[in-house]
C-alpha positions in Angstrom: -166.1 -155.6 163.6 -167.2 -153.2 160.8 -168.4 -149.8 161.6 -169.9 -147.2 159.5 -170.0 -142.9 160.9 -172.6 -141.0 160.2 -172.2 -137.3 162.0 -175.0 -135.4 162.3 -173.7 -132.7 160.0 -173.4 -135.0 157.2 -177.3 -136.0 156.6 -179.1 -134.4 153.7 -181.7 -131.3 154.7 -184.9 -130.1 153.3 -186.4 -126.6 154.3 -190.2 -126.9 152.6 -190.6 -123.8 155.3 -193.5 -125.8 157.1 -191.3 -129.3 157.1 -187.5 -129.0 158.3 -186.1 -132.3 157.6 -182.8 -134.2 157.8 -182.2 -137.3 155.9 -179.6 -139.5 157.5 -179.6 -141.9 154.0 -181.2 -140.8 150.1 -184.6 -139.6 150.7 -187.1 -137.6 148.3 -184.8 -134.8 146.9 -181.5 -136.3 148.6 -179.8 -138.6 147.2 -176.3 -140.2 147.9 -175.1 -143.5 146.7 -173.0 -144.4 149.6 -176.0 -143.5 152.0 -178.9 -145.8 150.7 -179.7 -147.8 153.9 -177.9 -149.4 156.8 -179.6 -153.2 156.0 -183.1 -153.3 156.2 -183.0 -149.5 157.6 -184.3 -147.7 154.7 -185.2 -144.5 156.1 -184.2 -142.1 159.3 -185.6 -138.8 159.1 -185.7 -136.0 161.5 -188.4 -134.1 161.2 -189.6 -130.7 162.6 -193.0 -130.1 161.7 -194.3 -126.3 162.2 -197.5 -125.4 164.4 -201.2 -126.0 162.0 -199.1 -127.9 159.1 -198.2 -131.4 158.1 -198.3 -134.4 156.2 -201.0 -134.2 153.5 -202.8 -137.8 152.8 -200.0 -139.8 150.9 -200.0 -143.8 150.2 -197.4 -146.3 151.2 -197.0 -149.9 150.5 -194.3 -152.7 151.4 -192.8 -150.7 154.2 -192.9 -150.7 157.9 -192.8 -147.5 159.4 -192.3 -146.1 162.9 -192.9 -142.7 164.3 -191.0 -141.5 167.5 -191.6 -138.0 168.7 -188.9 -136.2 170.4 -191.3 -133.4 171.3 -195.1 -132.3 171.0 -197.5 -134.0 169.4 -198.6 -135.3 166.1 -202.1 -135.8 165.0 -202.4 -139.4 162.9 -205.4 -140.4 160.5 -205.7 -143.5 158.3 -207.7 -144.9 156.1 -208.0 -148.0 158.3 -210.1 -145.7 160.4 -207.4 -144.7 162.5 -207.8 -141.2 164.1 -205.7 -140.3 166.7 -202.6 -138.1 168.6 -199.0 -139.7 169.2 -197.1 -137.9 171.6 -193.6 -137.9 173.6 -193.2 -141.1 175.2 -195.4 -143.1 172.6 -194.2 -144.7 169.0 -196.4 -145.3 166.4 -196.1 -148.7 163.9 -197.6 -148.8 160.6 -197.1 -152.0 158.4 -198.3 -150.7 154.9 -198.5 -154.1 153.4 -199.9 -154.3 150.5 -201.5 -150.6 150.7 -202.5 -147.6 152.8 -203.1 -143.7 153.0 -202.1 -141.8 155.7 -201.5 -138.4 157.0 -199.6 -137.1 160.2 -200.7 -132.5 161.3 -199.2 -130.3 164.0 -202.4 -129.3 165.5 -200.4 -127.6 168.5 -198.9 -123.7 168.9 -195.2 -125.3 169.0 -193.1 -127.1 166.2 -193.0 -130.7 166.4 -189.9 -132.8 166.3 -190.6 -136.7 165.9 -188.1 -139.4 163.9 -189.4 -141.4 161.3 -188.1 -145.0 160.2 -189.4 -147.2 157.2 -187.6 -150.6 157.6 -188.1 -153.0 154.8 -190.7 -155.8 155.6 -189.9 -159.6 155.3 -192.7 -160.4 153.6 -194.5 -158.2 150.7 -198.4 -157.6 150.7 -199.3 -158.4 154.4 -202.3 -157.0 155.9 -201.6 -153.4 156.7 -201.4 -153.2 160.5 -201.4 -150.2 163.0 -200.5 -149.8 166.4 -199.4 -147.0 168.6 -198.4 -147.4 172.7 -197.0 -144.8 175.4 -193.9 -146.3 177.4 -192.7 -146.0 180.8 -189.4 -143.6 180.9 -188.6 -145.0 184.2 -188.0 -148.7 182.0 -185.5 -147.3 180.0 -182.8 -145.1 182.7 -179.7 -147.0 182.5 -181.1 -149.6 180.6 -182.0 -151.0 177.2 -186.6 -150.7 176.7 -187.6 -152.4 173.9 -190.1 -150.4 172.0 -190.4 -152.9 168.5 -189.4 -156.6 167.6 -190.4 -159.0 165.0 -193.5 -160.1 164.8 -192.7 -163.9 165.6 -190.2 -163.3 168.2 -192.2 -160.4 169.7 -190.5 -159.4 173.2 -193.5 -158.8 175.7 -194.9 -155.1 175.8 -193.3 -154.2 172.4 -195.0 -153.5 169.0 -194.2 -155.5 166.5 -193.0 -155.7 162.5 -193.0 -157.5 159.7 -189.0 -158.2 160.0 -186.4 -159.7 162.1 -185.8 -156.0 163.5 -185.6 -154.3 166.7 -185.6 -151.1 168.3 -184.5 -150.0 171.5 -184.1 -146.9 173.4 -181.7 -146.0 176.8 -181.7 -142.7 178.9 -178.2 -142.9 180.3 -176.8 -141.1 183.3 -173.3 -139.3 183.0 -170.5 -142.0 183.4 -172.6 -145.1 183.1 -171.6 -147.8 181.2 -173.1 -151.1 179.6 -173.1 -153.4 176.8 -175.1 -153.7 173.9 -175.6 -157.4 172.7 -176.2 -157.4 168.5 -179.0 -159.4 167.5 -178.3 -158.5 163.8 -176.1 -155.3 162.9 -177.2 -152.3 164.9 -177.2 -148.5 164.0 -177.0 -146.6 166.9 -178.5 -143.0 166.7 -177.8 -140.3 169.7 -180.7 -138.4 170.0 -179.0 -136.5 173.0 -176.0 -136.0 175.3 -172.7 -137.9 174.1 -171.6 -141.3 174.5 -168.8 -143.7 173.4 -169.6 -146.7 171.5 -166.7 -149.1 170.1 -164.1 -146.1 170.7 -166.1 -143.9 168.7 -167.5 -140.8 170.5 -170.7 -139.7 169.0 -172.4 -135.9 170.2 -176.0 -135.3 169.3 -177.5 -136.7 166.2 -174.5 -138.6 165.5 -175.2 -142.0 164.5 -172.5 -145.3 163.9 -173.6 -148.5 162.1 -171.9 -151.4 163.8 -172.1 -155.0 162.5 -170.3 -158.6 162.5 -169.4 -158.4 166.1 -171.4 -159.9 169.6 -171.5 -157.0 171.8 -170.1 -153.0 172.1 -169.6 -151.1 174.9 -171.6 -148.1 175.7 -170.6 -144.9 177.7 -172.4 -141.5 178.5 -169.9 -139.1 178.9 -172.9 -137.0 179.0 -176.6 -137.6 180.3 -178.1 -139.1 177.3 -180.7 -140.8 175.2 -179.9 -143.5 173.1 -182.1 -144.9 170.1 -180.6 -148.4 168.7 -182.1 -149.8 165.2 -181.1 -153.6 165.2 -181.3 -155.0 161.7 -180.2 -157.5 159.0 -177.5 -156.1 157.0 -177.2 -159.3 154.7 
């Protein structure tokens, strides 16, 4: 088993004033060589978003890119006539393919806090795609939800990507414990609340990258919530 720490205290940050962010690998003005990607996890951001600002429209290509919002609501428009809000419970996927504009606003009176992950695709220049769905939180207490999966091996009420990916989040209750099976290498990142994973004790925001091993044990040690990023690391 190989595992790779990354505490919450050790991402980059950007204040742009209307845009907090944290980086947890080399993003716009952040860069670090030893914190490029975990696999095909390109990008984790953790974003707070202040009330009547946002995202200007911006391109991306080659990338597939998923919104989860911890809290309040994010206004979405594309120019594959997308218009629409993505709030707590829902995740947004984008496949930019081989092109797309986009841009994401607070409309609301209260800052925004959502995660943002680009994933590298599989394939280069697909058909941009764009999905966005609201998931039961009752599917996910003391067990594993799937909210994305690959395209071809799509697990049933899951959005899918352009890569051999997968993304799952768990609310946990204080002293439960499971197992996590790999399906490639996985990144765990703790949103909330504190769990152990392969010995490791990880506290809010914390993340560990674990790969080359069949299955970890999780524990809360704290009511918690739990976002794993399966990927290829080869």
């Amino acid at each position: 088993m190989k595992t790779i720490i990354h505490k919450a205290a050790t991402r980059g940050f950007a204040n742009h004033g209307w845009l907090k962010s944290y980086h947890t690998f080399s993003f716009a003005g952040y860069h670090n060589p030893e914190r490029m990607n975990f696999g095909m996890l390109r990008v984790l951001n953790d974003d707070i978003v202040q009330p009547k600002m946002g995202f200007g429209t911006h391109p991306h290509n080659n990338m597939e890119i998923i919104s989860i919002p911890i809290s309040g609501a994010l206004s979405h428009k594309d120019s594959m006539n997308n218009q629409r809000s993505i709030e707590v419970g829902e995740v947004q996927v984008m496949s930019a393919g081989t092109g797309l504009t986009h841009s994401e606003f607070n409309d609301g009176t209260t800052a925004v806090n959502f995660l943002q992950l680009w994933i590298f695709p599989e394939k280069q220049n697909v058909t941009p795609y764009y999905n966005q769905k609201k998931f039961d939180e009752n599917e996910r207490k003391n067990q594993f939800q799937a909210l994305v999966s690959p395209k071809d091996k799509q697990i049933e009420g899951s959005l899918p990507i352009n890569q051999q990916g997968y993304i799952f989040m768990i609310d946990l209750e204080e002293g439960f414990e499971t197992s996590y099976e790999l399906k490639n290498g996985a990144y765990f990142f703790l949103i909330d609340g504190e769990v152990s994973i392969a010995d490791e004790t990880l506290e809010k925001r914390d993340a560990i990258g674990i790969y080359e091993i069949n299955k970890v044990i999780v524990k809360a040690t704290k009511e918690s919530k739990l976002l794993v990023i399966d990927v290829p690391v080869n």
